[in-house]
KOLDREN-201720 format. One line per 2 residues: number of its first residue (from 1); their letters; for each residue x, y, z negated of C-alpha. Coordinates in nm, 3 decimals, always signed. Layout:
# residues N
NUM = a = X Y Z  ...
# end
This chain:
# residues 597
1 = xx = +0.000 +0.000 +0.000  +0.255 +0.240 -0.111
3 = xx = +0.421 +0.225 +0.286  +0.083 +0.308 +0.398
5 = xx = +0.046 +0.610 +0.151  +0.365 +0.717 +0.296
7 = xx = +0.332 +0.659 +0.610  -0.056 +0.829 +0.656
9 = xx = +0.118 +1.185 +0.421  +0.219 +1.249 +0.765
11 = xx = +0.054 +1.130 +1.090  -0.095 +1.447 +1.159
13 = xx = +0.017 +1.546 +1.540  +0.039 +1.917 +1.461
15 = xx = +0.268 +2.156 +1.380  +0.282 +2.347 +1.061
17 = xx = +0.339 +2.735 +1.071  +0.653 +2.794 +0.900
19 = xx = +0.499 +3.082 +0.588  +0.775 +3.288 +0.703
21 = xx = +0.641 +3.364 +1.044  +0.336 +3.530 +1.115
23 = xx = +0.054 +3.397 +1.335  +0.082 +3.647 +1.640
25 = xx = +0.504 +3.551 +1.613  +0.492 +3.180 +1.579
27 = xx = +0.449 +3.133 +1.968  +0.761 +3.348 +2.031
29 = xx = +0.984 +3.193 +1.772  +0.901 +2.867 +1.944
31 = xx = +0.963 +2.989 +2.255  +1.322 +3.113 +2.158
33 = xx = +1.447 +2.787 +1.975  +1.281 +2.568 +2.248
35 = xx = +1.547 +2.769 +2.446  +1.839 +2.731 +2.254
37 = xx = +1.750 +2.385 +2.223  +1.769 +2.391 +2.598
39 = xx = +2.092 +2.604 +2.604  +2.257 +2.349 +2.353
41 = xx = +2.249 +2.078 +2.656  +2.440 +2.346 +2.932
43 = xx = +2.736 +2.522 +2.962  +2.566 +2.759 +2.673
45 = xx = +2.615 +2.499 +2.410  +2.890 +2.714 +2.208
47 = xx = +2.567 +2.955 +2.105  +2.365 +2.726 +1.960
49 = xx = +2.444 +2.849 +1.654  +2.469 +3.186 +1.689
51 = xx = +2.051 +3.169 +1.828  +1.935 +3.013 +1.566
53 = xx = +2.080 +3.190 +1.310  +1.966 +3.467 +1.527
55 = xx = +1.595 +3.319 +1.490  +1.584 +3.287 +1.120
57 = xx = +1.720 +3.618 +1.101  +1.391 +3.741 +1.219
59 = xx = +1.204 +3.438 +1.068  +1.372 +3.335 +0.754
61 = xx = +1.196 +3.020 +0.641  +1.145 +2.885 +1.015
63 = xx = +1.264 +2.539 +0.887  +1.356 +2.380 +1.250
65 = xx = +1.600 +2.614 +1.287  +1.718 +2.578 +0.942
67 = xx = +1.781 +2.218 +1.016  +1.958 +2.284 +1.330
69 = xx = +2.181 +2.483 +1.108  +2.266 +2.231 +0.877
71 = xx = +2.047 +2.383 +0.579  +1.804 +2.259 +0.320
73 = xx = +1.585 +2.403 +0.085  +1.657 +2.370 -0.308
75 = xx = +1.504 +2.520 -0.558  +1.385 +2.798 -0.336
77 = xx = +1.724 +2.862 -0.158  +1.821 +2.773 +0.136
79 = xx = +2.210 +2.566 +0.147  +2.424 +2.405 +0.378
81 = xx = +2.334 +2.064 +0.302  +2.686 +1.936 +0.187
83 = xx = +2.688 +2.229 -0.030  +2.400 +2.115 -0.176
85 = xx = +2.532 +1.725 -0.215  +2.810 +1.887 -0.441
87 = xx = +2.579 +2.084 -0.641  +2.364 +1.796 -0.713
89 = xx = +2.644 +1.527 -0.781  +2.726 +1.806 -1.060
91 = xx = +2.371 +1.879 -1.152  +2.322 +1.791 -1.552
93 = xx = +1.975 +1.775 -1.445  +1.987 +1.469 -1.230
95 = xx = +2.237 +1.306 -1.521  +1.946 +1.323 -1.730
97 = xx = +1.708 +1.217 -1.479  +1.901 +0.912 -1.409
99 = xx = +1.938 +0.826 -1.745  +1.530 +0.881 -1.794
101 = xx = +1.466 +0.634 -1.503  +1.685 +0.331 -1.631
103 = xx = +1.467 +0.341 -1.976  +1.121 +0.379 -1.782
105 = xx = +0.862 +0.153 -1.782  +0.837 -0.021 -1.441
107 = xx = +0.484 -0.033 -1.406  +0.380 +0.271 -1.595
109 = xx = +0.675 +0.516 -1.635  +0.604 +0.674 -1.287
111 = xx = +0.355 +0.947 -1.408  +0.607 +1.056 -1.697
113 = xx = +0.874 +1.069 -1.502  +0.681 +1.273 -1.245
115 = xx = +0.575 +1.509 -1.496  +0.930 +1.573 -1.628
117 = xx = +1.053 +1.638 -1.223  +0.796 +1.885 -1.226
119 = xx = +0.910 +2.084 -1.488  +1.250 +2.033 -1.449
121 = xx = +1.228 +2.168 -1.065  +1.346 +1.846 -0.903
123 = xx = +1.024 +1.858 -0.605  +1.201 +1.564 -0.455
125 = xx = +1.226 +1.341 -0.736  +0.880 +1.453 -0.827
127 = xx = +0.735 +1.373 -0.510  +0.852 +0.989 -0.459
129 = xx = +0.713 +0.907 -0.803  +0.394 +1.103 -0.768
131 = xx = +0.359 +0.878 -0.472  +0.420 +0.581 -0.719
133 = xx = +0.150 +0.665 -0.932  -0.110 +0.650 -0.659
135 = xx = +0.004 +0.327 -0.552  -0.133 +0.187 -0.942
137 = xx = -0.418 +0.438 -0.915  -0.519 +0.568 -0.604
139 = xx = -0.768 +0.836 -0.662  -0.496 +0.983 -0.934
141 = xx = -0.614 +1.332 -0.982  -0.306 +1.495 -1.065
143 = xx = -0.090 +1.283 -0.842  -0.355 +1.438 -0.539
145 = xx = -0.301 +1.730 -0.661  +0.090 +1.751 -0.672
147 = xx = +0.116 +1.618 -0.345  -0.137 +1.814 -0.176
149 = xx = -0.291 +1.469 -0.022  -0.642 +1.353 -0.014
151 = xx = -0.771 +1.055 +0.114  -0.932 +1.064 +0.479
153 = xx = -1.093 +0.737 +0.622  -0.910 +0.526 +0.368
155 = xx = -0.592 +0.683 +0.465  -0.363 +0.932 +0.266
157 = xx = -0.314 +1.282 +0.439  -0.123 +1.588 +0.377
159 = xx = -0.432 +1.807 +0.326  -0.259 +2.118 +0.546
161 = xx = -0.186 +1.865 +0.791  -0.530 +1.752 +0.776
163 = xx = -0.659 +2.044 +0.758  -0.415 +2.162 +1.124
165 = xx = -0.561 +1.820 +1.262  -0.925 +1.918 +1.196
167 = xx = -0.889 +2.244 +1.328  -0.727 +2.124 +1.628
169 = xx = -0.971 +1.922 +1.696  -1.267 +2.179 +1.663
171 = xx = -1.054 +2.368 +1.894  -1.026 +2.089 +2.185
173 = xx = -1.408 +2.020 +2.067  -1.462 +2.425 +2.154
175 = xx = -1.219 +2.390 +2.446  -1.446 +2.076 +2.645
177 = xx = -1.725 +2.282 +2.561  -1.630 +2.580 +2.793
179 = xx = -1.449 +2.365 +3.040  -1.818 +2.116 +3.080
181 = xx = -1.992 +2.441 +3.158  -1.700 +2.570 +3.383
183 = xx = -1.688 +2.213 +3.605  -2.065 +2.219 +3.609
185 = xx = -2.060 +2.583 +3.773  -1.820 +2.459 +4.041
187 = xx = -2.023 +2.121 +4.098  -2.310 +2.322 +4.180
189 = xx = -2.104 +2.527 +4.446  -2.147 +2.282 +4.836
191 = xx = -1.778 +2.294 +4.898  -1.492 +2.454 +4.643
193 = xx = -1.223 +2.621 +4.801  -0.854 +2.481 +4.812
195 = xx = -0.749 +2.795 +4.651  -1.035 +2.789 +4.381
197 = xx = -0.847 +2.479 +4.261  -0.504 +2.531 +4.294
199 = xx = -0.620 +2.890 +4.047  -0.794 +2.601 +3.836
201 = xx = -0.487 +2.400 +3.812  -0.271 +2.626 +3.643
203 = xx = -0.533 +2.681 +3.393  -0.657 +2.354 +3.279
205 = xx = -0.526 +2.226 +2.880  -0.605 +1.948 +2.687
207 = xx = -0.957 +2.056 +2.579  -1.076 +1.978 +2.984
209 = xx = -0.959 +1.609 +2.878  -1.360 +1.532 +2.756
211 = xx = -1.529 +1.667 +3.081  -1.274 +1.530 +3.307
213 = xx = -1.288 +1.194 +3.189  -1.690 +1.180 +3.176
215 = xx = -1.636 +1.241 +3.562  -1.408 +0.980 +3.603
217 = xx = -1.661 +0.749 +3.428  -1.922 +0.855 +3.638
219 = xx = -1.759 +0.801 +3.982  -1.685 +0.468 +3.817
221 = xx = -2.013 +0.395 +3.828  -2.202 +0.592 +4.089
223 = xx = -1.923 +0.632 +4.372  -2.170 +0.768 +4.633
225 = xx = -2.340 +0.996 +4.416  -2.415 +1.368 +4.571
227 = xx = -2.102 +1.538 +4.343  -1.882 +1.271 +4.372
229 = xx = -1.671 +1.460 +4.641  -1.654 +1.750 +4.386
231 = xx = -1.627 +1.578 +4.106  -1.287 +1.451 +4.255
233 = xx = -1.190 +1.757 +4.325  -1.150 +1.836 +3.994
235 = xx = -1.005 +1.554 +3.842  -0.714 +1.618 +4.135
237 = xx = -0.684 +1.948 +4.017  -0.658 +1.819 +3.665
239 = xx = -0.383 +1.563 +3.788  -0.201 +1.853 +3.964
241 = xx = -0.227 +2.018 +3.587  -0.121 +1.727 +3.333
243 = xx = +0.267 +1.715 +3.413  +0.257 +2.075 +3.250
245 = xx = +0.073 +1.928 +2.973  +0.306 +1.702 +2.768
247 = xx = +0.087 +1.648 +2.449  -0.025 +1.300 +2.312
249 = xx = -0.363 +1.365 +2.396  -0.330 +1.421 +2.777
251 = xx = -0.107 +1.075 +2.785  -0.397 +0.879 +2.597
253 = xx = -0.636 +1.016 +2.840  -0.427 +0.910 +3.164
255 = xx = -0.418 +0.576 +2.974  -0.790 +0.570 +2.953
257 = xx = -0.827 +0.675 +3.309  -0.555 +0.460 +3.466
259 = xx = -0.773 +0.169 +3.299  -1.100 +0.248 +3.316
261 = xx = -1.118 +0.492 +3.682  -1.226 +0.356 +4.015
263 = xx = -0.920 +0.196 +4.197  -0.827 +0.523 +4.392
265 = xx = -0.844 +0.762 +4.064  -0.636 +0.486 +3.841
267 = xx = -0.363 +0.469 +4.121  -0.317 +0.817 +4.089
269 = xx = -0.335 +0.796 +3.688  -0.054 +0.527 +3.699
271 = xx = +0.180 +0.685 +3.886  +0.123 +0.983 +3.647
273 = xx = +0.210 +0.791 +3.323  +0.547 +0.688 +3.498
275 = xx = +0.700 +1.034 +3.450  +0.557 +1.007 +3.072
277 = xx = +0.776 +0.873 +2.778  +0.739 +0.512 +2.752
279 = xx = +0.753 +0.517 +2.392  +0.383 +0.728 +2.415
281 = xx = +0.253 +0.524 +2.699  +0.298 +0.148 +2.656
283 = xx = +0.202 +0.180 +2.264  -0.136 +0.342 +2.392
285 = xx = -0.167 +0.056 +2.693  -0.022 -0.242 +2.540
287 = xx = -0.362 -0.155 +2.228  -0.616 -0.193 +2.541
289 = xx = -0.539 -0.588 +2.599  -0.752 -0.787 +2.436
291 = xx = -0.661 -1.199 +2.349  -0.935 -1.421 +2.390
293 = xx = -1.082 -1.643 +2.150  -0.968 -2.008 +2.128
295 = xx = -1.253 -2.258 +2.022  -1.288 -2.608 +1.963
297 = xx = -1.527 -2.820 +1.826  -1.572 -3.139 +1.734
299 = xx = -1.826 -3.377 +1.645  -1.797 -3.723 +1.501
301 = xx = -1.925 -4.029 +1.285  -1.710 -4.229 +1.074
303 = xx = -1.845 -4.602 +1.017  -2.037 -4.508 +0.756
305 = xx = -2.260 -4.239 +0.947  -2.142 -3.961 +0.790
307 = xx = -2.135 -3.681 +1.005  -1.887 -3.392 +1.045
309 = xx = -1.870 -3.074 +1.229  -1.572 -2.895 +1.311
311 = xx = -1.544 -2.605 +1.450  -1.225 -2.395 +1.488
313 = xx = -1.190 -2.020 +1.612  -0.840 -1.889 +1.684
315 = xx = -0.823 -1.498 +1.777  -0.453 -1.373 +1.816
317 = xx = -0.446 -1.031 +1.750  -0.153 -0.733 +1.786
319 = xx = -0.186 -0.725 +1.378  -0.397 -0.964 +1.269
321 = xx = -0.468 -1.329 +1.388  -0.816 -1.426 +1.252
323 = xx = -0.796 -1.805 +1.188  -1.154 -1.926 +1.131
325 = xx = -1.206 -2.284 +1.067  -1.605 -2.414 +0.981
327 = xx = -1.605 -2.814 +0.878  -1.974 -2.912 +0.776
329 = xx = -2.054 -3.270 +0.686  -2.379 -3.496 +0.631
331 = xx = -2.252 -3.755 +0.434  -2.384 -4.121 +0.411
333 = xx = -2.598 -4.268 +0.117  -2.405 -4.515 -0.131
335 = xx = -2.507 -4.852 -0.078  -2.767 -4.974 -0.313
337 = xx = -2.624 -5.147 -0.600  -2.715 -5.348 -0.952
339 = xx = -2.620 -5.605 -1.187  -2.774 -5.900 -0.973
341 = xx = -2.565 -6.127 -0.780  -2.656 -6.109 -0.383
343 = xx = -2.591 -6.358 -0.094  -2.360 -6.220 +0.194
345 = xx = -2.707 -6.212 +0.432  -2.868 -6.025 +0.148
347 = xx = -2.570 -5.777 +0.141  -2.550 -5.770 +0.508
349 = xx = -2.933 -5.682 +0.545  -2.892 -5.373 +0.269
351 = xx = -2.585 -5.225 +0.479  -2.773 -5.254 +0.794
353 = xx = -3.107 -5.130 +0.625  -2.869 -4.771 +0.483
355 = xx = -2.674 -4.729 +0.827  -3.042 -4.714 +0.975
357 = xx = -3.188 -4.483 +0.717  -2.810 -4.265 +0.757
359 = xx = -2.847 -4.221 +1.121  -3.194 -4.129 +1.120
361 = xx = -3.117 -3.924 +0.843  -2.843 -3.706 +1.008
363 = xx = -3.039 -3.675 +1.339  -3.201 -3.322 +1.261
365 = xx = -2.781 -3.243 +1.092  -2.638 -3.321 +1.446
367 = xx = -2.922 -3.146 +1.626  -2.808 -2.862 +1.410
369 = xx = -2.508 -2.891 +1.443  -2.463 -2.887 +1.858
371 = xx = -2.690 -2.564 +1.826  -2.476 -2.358 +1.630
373 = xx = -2.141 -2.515 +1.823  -2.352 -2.387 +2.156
375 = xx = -2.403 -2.051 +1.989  -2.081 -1.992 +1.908
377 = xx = -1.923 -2.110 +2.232  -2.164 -1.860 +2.404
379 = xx = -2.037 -1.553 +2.201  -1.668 -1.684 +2.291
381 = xx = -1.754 -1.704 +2.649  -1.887 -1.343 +2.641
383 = xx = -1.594 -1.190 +2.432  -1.386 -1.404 +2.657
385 = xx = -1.526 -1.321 +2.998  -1.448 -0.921 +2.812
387 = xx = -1.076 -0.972 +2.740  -1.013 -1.105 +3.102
389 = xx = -1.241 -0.783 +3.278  -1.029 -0.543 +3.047
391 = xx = -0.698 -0.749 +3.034  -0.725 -0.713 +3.459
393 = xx = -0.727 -0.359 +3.422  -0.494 -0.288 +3.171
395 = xx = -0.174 -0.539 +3.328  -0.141 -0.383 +3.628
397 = xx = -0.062 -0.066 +3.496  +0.167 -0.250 +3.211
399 = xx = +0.330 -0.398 +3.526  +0.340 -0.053 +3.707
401 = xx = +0.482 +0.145 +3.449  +0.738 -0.106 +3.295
403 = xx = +0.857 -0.286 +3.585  +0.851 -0.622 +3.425
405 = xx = +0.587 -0.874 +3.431  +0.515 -1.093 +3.114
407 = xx = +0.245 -1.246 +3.250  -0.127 -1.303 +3.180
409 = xx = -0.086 -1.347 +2.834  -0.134 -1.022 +2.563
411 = xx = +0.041 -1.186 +2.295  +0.363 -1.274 +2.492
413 = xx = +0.355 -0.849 +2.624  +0.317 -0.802 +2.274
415 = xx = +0.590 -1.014 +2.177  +0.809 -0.837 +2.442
417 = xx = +0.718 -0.437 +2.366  +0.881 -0.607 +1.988
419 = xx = +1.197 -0.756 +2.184  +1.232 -0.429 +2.378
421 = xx = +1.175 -0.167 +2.125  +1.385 -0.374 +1.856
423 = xx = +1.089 -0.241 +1.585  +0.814 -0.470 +1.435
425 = xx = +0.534 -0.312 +1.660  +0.383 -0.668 +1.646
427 = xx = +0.425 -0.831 +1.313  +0.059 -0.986 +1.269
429 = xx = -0.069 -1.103 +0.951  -0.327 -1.448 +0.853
431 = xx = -0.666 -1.374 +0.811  -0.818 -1.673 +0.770
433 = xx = -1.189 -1.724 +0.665  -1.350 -2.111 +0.664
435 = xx = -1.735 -2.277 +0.535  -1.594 -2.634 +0.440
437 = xx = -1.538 -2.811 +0.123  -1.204 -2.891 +0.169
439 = xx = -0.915 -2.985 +0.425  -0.561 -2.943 +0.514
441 = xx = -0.441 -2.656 +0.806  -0.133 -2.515 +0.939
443 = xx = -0.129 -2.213 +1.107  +0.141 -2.063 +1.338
445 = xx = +0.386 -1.842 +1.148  +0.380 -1.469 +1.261
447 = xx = +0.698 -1.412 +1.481  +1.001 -1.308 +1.271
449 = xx = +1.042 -0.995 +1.171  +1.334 -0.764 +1.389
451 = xx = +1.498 -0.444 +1.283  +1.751 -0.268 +1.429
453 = xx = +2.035 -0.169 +1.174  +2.381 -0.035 +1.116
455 = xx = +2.643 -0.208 +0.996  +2.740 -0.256 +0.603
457 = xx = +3.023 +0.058 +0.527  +2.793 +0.322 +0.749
459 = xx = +2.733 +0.626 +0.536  +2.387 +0.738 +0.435
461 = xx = +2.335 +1.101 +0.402  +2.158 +1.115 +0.057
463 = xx = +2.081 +1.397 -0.248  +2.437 +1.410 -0.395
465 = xx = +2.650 +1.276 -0.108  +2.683 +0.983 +0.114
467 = xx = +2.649 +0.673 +0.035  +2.702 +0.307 +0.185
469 = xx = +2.385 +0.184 +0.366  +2.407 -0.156 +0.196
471 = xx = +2.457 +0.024 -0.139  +2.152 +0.228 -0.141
473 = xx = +1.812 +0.059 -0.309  +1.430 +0.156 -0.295
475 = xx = +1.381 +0.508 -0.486  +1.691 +0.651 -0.353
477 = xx = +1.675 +1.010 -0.197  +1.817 +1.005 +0.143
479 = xx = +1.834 +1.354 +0.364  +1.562 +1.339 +0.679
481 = xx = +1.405 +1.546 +0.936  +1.033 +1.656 +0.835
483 = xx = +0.847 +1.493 +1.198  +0.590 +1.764 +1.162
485 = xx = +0.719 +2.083 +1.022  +1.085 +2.050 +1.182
487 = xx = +1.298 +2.114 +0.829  +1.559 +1.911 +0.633
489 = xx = +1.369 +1.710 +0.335  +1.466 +1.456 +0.113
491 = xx = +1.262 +1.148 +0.110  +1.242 +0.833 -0.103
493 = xx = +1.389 +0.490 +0.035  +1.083 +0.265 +0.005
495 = xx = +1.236 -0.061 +0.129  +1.578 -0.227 +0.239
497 = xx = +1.637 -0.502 +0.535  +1.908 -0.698 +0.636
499 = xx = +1.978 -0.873 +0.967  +2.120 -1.182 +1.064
501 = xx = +2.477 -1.101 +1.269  +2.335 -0.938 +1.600
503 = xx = +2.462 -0.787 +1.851  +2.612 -0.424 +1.860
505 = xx = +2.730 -0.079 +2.054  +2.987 +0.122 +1.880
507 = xx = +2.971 +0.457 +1.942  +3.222 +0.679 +1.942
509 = xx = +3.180 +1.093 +1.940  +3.358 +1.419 +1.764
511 = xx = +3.595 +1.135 +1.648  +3.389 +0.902 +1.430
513 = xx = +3.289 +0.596 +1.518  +2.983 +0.450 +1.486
515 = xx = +2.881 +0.051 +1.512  +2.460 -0.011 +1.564
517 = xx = +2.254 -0.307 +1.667  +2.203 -0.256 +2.022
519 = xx = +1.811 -0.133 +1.973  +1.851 +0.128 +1.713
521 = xx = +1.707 +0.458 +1.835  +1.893 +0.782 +1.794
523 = xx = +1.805 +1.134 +1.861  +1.931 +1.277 +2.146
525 = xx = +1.841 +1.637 +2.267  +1.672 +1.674 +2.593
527 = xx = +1.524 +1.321 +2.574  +1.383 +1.224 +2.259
529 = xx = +1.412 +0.927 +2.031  +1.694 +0.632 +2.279
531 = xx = +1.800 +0.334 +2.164  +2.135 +0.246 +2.117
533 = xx = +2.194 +0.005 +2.421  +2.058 +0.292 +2.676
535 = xx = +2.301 +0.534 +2.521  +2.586 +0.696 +2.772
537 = xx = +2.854 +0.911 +2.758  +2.768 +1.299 +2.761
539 = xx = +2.440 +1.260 +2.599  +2.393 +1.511 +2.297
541 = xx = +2.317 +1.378 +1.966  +2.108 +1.572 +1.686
543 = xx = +2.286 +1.591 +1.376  +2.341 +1.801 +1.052
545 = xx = +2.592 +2.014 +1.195  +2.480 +2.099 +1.522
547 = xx = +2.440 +1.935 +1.869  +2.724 +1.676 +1.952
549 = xx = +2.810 +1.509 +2.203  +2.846 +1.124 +2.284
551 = xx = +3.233 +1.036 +2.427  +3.244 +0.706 +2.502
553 = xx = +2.972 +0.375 +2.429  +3.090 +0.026 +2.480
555 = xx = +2.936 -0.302 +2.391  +3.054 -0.449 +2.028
557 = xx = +3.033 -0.831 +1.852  +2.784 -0.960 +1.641
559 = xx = +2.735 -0.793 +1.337  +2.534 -0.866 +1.019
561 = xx = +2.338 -0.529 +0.978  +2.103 -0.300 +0.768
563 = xx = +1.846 -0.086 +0.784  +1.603 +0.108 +0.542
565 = xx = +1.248 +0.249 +0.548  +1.209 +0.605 +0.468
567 = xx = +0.874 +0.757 +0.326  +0.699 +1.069 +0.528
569 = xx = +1.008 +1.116 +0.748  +1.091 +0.751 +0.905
571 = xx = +1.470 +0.894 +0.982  +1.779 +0.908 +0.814
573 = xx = +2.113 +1.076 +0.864  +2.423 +0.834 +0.928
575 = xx = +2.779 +0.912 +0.955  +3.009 +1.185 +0.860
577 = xx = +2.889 +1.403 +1.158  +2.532 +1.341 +1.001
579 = xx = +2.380 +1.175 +1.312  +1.977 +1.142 +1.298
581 = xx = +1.854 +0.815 +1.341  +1.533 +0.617 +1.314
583 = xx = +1.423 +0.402 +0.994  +1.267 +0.017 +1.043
585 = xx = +0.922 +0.163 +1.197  +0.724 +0.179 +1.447
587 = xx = +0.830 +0.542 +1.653  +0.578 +0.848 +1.593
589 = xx = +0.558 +1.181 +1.826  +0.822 +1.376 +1.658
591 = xx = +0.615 +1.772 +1.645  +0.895 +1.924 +1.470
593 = xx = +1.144 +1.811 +1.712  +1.231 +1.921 +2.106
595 = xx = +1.294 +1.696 +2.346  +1.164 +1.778 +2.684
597 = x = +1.124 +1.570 +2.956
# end
């Protein structure tokens, strides 16, 4: 639960204003560190630092640029983070803190120990036990009210980030809204002009996803309708309009249209999604394929006439495989027995007399019994005949977009996106339901578990220094880039993995070497999250102290490696140079950071 709570405290897809900058600025401070982000990639890349500090000169707590600088906030100042290391390796405060933690109580010393954070200024600390307490009491009121987090559909939010989501999507919600009433104007029209829509092109945003894609279902089903000509003349100028538009929504929607247009409109969809970041667009497609249900039932009579009725239902999903097994019986009478002695025909003629009475008994049982097998054969056949009209849709465009072909199958593309993107995107879990009295099952084991990793000796960026990756434990503070606002943060370690000896890259840049299972991503400017194999030479790295480039990449042996899992932030700095780098999960749309395409 507590990975979930972490997890969901930031999931929100928007980003926050920085308090330093007003509203009527925030577009133009965006503007000008999107462009030194840009410059740090050219021949410009000496002023990288001289434009952002030139940014938070004007806009003081604009925390990306702060972390492009190398600076984190404590205790209301902002310091170069190794300056802040030293100070807290020396801070009395965190002796004491330590000290505090080693006498808690496991299972109920979170809340004091978040209390005494609180007042002793240590937010950090504070914040990864506050999250402890509402994993043994959820609806903590306090603990809420630290964190600013409320719970939203069973999942934990950041309330300004759920509060920026909710508005956002009023917005779009206002957006479709003017945009349905806009297309519906132009539908009316006998012909639009060529100019008309190359004007409309330039102007179309995410809130025209709604009314474009109720056009695109309605061509899907009436073709030949009166509109139909200008209906896809819209939906072309929208196409001509979404390579602009790089936000999460616009890629679901092509993924929606490139499965669910007619054949024409999700041609033109899937050749769209090919210029789009495969870590947005095969997530989105590979959650469209639907696994059919396995069934089989059985029916039988052992010599006795008792009858039993098995029926098993075998659903493998992405994260859940739903193992339902029914075994009903009508058992067979004793035979009748007392104290008198009986001749073999007289024992003969009582067997044969109870066999009768059992198979006349169990006749309505079996009648029963093929029934409900029929029934539930019929609602596999319909979800069935489902998963292979969707699945026909959806693997074409998995085939288009990846260039590979895993066949037919969803659970072996499943198992492949896992192979590929090194992260346990498919990792599904038993849940298995039965009506029988007893019997004995095995189940397939989920696949094992991957994570790509660093070698043991890598350093760890963390709140007083670095430290070994092997070394650090669950609770530890490790420095990471806020996905949503942009800034440097501390966040707690929540879990530890090791992995069998697997093979490695070492990369080597500004000096320092560094030695990673071959599908651990890194963050490299201009392109977004890349995993270590598709690393080359002259690609720019994020890290702590500025942009840096990659020298040389070259395959390595097999290493035994480690990972961690970070709360809110899912990165973690590695190195001396401070190199970002994802944790063990699944890759989120990093707001905060620029990588354009």
């Amino acid at each position: 639960m507590l990975r979930d709570c972490c997890c969901l405290l930031g999931m929100a897809l928007a980003l926050v204003l920085n308090s330093g900058v007003r509203a009527s600025d925030q577009a133009e401070i965006e503007r000008r560190y999107h462009e030194a982000i840009e410059a740090s990639l050219g021949s410009e890349s000496a002023d990288h630092e001289s434009l952002m500090r030139a940014i938070v000169a004007d806009a003081p707590d604009y925390e990306p640029a702060r972390a492009e600088l190398g600076e984190v906030r404590i205790d209301g100042r902002w310091l170069p983070v190794d300056y802040a290391q030293h100070l807290a390796s020396e801070d009395p405060r965190l002796e004491a803190y330590h000290e505090l933690s080693e006498k808690a109580d496991p299972e109920r010393g979170s809340l004091r120990l978040a209390r005494w954070c609180e007042k002793q200024g240590l937010d950090y600390e504070a914040r990864a036990h506050w999250l402890n307490v509402l994993q043994e009491r959820p609806k903590h009121p306090e603990a809420l009210k630290r964190l600013n987090a409320g719970w939203r559909d069973g999942e934990l939010w950041d309330l300004t980030l759920a509060a920026q989501a909710s508005e956002r999507a009023r917005e779009l919600q206002r957006s479709a809204n003017a945009w349905e009433k806009r297309f519906r104007q132009l539908e009316a029209r006998h012909t639009v002009r060529e100019e008309v829509l190359a004007v409309l092109s330039t102007e179309l945003d995410a809130g025209a996803i709604e009314p474009i894609e109720r056009r695109v279902e309605r061509l899907a089903a009436e073709p030949g309708a009166a509109a139909a000509e200008r209906s896809r003349q819209l939906i072309g100028a929208w196409f001509d309009a979404v390579d602009r538009l790089d936000e999460v929504e616009v890629t679901a929607s092509l993924c929606r249209t490139a499965i669910l247009g007619d054949e024409a409109i999700r041609s033109e969809a899937t050749e769209l999604l090919k210029s789009r970041p495969e870590f947005d667009t095969m997530p989105l497609l590979l959650s469209a394929l639907i696994a059919p249900i396995e069934s089989k039932a059985t029916i039988t009579r052992d010599a006795q006439g008792s009858l039993t009725y098995e029926h098993r239902l075998l659903h493998r999903d992405r994260e859940v495989h739903s193992d339902h097994r029914r075994h009903w019986t009508a058992a067979v009478n004793q035979l009748p027995s007392n104290d008198r002695l009986v001749t073999q025909a007289d024992w003969a003629a009582a067997r044969a007399r109870v066999m009768y009475d059992t198979r006349m008994s169990t006749i309505l049982p079996e009648l029963e019994f093929r029934l409900e097998s029929q029934k539930l054969e019929e609602q596999v056949a319909a979800h069935n005949k489902t998963s292979e009209e969707m699945n026909s849709r959806v693997l074409p465009v998995l085939r288009a977009i990846s260039g590979l072909d895993a066949g037919e199958d969803p659970v072996a593309w499943w198992k492949h996106w896992q192979e590929h993107s090194g992260y346990d995107r498919y990792a599904p879990q038993y849940d298995r339901s039965y009506d029988f009295d007893t019997i004995d099952y095995y189940v397939e084991a989920p696949p094992e578990r991957r994570c790509e990793c660093f070698i043991a000796g890598t350093p760890v960026w963390t709140r007083t220094g670095k430290t070994a990756i092997e070394d650090l434990e669950p609770g530890d503070l490790v420095l990471a880039r806020d996905p949503h606002v942009g800034g440097l943060v501390y966040r707690s370690v929540i879990d530890t993995t090791v992995r069998e000896p697997s093979p490695t890259v070492q990369l080597t840049a500004g000096g320092e070497t560094i030695v990673a299972t071959i599908g651990h991503p890194f963050w490299v400017i201009g392109a977004g999250w890349t995993m270590a194999k598709d690393l080359a030479a002259g690609d720019v790295l994020s890290t702590v102290k500025g942009p840096l480039e990659l020298d040389h990449v070259e395959n390595h042996a097999d290493r035994t490696a480690h990972n961690l899992v970070v709360e809110g932030a899912a990165n973690y700095y590695v190195g001396e140079a401070g190199v970002l780098v994802h944790d063990n999960t699944p890759r989120q749309p990093a707001v905060g950071l620029t990588a354009s395409r």
